[in-house]
Structures are given as structure tokens and as C-alpha cells.
C-alpha positions in Angstrom: 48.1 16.7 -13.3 51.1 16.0 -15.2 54.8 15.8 -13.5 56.0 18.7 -15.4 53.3 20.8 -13.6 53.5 19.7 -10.8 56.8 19.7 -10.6 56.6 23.6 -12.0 54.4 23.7 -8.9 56.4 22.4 -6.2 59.4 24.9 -7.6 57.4 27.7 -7.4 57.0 26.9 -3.5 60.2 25.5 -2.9 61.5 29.4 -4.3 59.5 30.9 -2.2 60.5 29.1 0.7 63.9 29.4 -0.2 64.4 26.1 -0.1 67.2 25.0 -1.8 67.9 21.6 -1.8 64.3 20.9 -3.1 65.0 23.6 -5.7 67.9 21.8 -6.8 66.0 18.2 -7.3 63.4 19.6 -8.8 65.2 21.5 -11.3 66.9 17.8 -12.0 63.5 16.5 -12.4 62.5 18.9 -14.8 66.1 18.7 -16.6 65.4 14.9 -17.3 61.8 15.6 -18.8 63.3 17.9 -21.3 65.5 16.1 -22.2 64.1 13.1 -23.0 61.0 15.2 -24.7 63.4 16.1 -26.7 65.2 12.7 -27.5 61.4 11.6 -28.4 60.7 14.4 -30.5 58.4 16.2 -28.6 56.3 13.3 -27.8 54.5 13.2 -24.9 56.0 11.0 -22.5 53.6 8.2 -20.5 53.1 8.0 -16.6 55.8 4.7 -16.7 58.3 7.0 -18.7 58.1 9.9 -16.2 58.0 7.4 -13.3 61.4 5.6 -15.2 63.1 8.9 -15.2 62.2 9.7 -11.6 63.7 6.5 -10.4 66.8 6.9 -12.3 67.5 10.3 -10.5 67.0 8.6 -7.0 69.2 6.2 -7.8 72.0 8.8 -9.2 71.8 10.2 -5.9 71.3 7.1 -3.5 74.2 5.5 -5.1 76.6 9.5 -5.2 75.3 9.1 -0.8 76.9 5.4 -0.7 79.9 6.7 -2.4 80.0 10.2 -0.4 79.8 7.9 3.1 82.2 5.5 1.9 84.8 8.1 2.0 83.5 10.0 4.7 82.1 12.7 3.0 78.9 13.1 5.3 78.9 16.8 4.3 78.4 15.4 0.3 76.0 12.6 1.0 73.2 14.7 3.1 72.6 17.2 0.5 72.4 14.0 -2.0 69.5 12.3 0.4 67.4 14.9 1.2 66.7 15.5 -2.6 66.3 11.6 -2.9 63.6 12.8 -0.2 62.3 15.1 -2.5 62.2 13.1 -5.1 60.4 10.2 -3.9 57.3 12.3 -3.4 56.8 12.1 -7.6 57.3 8.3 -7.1 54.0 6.2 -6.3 54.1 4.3 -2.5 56.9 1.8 -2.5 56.2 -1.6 -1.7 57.5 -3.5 1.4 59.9 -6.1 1.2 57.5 -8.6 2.5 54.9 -7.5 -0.3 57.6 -7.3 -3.2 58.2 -11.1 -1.7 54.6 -12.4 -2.2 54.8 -11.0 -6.0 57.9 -12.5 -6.6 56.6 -15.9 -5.5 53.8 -15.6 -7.2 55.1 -15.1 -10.3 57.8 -17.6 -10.2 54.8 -20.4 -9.4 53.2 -18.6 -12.4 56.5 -19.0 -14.6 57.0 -22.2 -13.6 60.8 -21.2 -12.8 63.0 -23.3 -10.6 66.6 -22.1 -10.7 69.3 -19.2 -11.5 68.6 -19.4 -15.0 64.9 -18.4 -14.7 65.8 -15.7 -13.3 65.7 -13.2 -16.2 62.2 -14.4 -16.7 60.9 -13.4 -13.2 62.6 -10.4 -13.1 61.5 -9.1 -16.3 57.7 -10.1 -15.6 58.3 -8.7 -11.5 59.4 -5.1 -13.0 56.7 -4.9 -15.3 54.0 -5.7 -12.6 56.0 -3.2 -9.8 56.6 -0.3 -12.0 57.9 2.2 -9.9 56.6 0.8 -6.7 59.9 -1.2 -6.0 63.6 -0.3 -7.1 65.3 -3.0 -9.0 68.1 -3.7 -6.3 65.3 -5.0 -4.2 63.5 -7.3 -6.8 66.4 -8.8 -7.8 67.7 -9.6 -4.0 64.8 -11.3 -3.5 64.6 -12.9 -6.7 68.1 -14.4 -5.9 67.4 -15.9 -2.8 64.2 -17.6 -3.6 65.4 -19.3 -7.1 69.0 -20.1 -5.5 
């Protein structure tokens, strides 16, 4: 089953339940895949595409919560992470930290890389392996600390 449906899905339940907050983030979901249908001319777009744009839209709203708390706008960030909690559910399992770690090691042994400058390398190679099972933030942490 493609997103779009089953993201028409999971709004046709989320009406019924008059639920909201998952209305809301899935109508964003379904936003973005219009959009960029449209920017690609109708193309369909491929599982790493739709998995791309997901991401992006939990990161809008992880990043709008870290803001909203920062200035102590609790009653801004909650609405903002429970549809990151919506959201996620389109995105495959994420990886642990420890897990993301053992793929980064291997593939700097792979690489051969050895310092800071390597590091767009690893990354690049790390992101294409963990497509949408780990958020950039994370990779490149970890990447950091075991090339530096």
C-alpha cells in the first residue's frame, strides 16, 4: 500500500474519531506528497522520496517543540509532538544509537577514514545505508565523536 492511501486511510479514522491532532499531521503528510508530485510532474514518487518527505515534517515539528519549550510555550510544543507521534508511524523502525554506532564504524573501517575531513564521506555513505531508519542529527553525532 502506498503512503498516500494509507495515509487517506488513517484520515478517514482519525475524522471519525475526531481526532484532531492526527488530522492535522496527516493532512501535512498528504500536503507534502502533492506537492512534490507536483514539482516532479506527476511522477510517481519512490519509497525513499516518501520516506524523505516524512522525515522532513518530523523534523519541522521536533525542531518548532525545541523552540516552543525554549520559551516556555509548553501549550505550543505538545500539539507539535504528538503529531511527530503521528508521524513516525509512516516512518520504518528507527535504529538505536548503539546500532547506528556499529554502522558507522563499520563504514569508516570500510572507507578507510581517519579524521574530520573524512567525515563527509562516512556520512554520505551512513545516510544512504540508514535511509529513514536514523535522523541525520544522530549520524552525524556519532560520526563526530568517533573520527575526532
Amino acid at each position: 500500500m502506498s503512503l498516500q492511501s494509507r495515509v487517506m486511510e488513517e484520515m478517514k479514522a482519525a475524522m471519525k474519531a475526531k481526532d484532531t491532532v492526527a488530522l492535522e499531521a496527516l493532512r501535512a503528510i498528504k500536503s507534502a506528497l502533492l506537492l512534490q508530485k507536483s514539482e516532479a510532474g506527476s511522477a510517481e514518487l519512490t519509497e525513499t522520496d516518501e520516506i524523505k518527505l516524512v522525515q522532513k515534517l518530523v523534523k519541522q515539528r521536533k525542531d518548532s517543540a525545541a523552540i516552543f519549550t525554549e520559551q516556555g510555550r509548553n501549550d505550543l510544543a505538545e500539539p507539535e509532538l504528538a503529531q511527530v507521534a503521528v508521524l513516525e508511524k509512516f516512518l520504518p523502525e528507527q535504529l538505536s544509537e548503539e546500532e547506528i554506532e556499529k554502522v558507522v564504524v563499520m563504514t569508516i573501517d570500510a572507507l578507510g577514514a581517519t579524521n574530520m575531513k573524512d567525515m563527509g564521506k562516512v556520512m554520505g555513505a551512513v545516510n544512504k545505508e540508514l535511509a529513514g531508519q536514523a535522523d541525520g542529527k544522530t549520524i552525524s553525532k556519532i560520526v563526530k565523536e568517533k573520527l575526532g
